[in-house]
N, C-alpha and C positions, 0 to 999 in steps of 0.2 A: 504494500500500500504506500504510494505516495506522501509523503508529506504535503501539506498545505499552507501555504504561507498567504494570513490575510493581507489584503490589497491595502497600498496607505492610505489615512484616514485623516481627516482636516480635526483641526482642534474643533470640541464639541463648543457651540455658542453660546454657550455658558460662562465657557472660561475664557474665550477674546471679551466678552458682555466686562467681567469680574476685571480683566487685566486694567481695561478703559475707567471703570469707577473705584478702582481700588490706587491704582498705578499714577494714574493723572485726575483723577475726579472729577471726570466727565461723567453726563448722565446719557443714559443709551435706552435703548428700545427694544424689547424682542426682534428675532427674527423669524428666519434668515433671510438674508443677510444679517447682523447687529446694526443697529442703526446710530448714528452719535446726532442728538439734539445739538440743532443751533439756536442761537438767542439766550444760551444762558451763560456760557464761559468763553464763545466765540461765534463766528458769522463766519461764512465762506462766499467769497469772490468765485465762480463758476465762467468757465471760460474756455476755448477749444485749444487743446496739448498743443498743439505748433503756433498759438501766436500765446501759451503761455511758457511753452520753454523760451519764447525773446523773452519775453518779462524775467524772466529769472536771469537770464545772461545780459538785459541790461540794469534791470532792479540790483542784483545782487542778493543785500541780503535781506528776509522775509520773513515771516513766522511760518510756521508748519506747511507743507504743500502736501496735496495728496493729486495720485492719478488714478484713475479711470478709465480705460478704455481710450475714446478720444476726448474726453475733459478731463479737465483740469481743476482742481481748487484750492483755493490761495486762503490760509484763514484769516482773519482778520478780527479786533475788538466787536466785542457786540455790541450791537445798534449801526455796524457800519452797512450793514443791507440796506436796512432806512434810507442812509445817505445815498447810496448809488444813484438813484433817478436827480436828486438836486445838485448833486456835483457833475454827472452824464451832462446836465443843460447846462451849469455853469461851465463847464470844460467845452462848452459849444461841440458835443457831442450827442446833444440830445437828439432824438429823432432818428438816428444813423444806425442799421439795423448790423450791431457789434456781434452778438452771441455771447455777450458779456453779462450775467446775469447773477444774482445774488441769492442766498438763504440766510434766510434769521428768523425771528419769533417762530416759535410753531412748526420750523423746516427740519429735515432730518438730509446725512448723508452716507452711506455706507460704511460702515468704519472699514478702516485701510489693516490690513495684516501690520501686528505689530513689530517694530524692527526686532530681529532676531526669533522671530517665530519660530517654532520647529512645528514640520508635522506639511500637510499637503498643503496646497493654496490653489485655491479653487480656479479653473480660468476667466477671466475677465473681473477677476474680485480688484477691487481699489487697495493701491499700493501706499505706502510714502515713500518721497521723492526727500523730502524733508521732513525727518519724522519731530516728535514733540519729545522733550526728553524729560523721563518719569524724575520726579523728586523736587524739578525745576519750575517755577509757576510761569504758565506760557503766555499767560496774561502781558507778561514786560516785552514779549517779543513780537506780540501782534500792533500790526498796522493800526491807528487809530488819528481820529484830526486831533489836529494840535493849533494849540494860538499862534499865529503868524510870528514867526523868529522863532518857535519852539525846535527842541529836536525830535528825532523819531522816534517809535515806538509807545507803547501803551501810555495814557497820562503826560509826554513829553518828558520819560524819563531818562531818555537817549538807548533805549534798550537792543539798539543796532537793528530794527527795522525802521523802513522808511514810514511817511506819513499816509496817511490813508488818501489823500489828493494828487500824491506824488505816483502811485501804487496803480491808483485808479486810472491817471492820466495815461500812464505807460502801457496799463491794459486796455484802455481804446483804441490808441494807437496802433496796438500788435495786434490784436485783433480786427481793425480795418487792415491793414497791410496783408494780413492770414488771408482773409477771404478776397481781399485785392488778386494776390499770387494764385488763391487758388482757382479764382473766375478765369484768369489769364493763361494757367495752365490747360484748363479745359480747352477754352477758345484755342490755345495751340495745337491742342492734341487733335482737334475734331475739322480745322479749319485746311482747306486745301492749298497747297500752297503757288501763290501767282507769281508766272512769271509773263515781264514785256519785252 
């Protein structure tokens, strides 16, 4: 008789739920997937992977990033969802259809495999790009407005992210440029080429 050896198995939802409220004291949701609530300890900036890896190579540095398939989410201070629509028209961005969209009060977003997980990882489960680091309050490292001359990061306490205007500004940008490049690659691929 054969031996059997069971197939690998994903950590039970239990214990990624436990890692998230225990580790970093986030509140999370049943699943599956685990879900992490925004609107209480953070907001996510939502946004398509190629015009948010520009942000992150010209942002630098950021509070937490997570991925997803083809989005992306940038976290950010809570209550900065709110802000997105009045800073979009301030930044004379409003109207401009970005794919740049926000979660707060009442939003949920998959939770990302924690770094150094062992064990299977599901396909198309949300990753960190930039994980949160357990012990350390993530609070100081998220994006948030700040009084003019302040510096970055939560309350203006210089915690090495940028300001949430500055964040926001760089993700409209890369995201019209994203969908700019990608309307122009189609038209290339699809268009015949003339010659006189």
């Amino acid at each position: 008789m054969a031996p059997t050896v069971p197939h690998p198995r994903a950590a039970p939802e239990g214990d990624l739920a436990r890692w998230y409220e225990e580790k970093l004291g986030w509140s999370t949701a049943a699943g599956p997937p685990v879900l992490l609530l925004t609107g209480v300890r953070f907001d996510a900036l939502e946004l398509p992977a190629d015009a948010g890896a520009a942000v992150l190579r010209r942002v630098g540095a950021t509070g937490p990033v997570a991925l997803q398939g083809d989005r992306m989410r940038l976290l950010v201070a809570p209550g900065g969802a709110d802000e997105l629509p009045g800073l979009l028209d301030w930044l004379e961005w409003g109207g401009v259809p970005l794919g740049l969209t926000a979660l707060g009060a009442d939003g949920h977003l998959p939770a990302p495999v924690p770094p150094g997980w062992r064990g299977a990882i599901a396909q198309g489960a949300a990753v960190w790009l930039r994980p949160p680091e357990p012990g350390r309050e993530v609070e100081a490292t998220l994006p948030t407005l700040v009084p003019f001359g302040g510096g970055g990061g939560s309350g203006g306490s210089g915690g090495g992210a940028p300001d949430l205007v500055r964040l926001v500004g760089a993700a409209a940008l890369e995201c019209h440029r994203a969908r700019l490049l990608r309307r122009n690659a189609f038209r290339t691929n699809t268009q015949p080429l003339a010659f006189s």
